[in-house]
N, C-alpha and C positions, 0 to 999 in steps of 0.2 A: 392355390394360395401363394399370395409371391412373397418372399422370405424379405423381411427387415433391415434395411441398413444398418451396421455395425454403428459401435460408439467412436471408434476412429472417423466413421463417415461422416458421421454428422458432425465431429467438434472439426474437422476440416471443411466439410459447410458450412460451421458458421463460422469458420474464418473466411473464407472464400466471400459469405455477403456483409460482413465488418468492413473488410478490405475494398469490397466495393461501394463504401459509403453507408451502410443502414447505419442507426445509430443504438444498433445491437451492443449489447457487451457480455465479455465472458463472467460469468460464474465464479464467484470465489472458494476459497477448496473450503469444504465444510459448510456454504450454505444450501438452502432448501431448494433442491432441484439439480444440484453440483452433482459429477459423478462419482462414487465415492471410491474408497481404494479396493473394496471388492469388486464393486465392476468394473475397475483396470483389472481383476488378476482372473476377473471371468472373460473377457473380451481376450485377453491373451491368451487362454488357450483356446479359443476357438480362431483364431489370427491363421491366415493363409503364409504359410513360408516363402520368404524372400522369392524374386528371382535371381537364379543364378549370374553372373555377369561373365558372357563369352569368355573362354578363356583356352587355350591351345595346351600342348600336353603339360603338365603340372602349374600351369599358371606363367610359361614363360613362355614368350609371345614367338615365332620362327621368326627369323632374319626375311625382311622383304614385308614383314610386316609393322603396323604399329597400331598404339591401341587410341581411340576418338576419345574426348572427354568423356561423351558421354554411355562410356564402356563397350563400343563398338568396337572389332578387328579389323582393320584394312590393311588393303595392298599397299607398300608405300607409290607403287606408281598410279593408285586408283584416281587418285585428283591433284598430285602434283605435278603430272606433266602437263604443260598447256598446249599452247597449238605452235606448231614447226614454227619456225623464220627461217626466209631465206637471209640470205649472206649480200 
């Protein structure tokens, strides 16, 4: 039996087909069919924990490196050097 999409999943799919033009609309809090604020506090304990985000010894990143926006570690020489010139 395959286990159920969570209530984050779905109210993020029907963002995701809003967004792409259906002419869906969200649910107002307290009508018939809305999710109510128990099943926010049931959904959260069952909620998978964060991922961590890279981080070097105590969250301070070593010299030579730096961190991507999108919370990645690099080398700073990983993709700022480009190609030789001569002279």
């Amino acid at each position: 039996m395959v286990a159920k999409k969570g209530l984050y999943a779905n109210i993020a799919a029907k963002k995701a087909r809003i967004a792409a033009g259906s002419k869906e609309k969200m649910r107002k809090v307290g009508s018939k069919g809305a999710p109510t604020a128990a099943s926010f506090k049931k959904a959260a304990k069952t909620a998978k924990p964060a991922k961590p985000v890279a981080k070097k010894a105590g969250g301070i990143i070593k010299k030579g490196f730096h961190r991507m926006p999108d919370g990645r570690i690099m080398k700073d020489s990983a993709h700022k050097a480009g190609p030789k010139r001569s002279k």
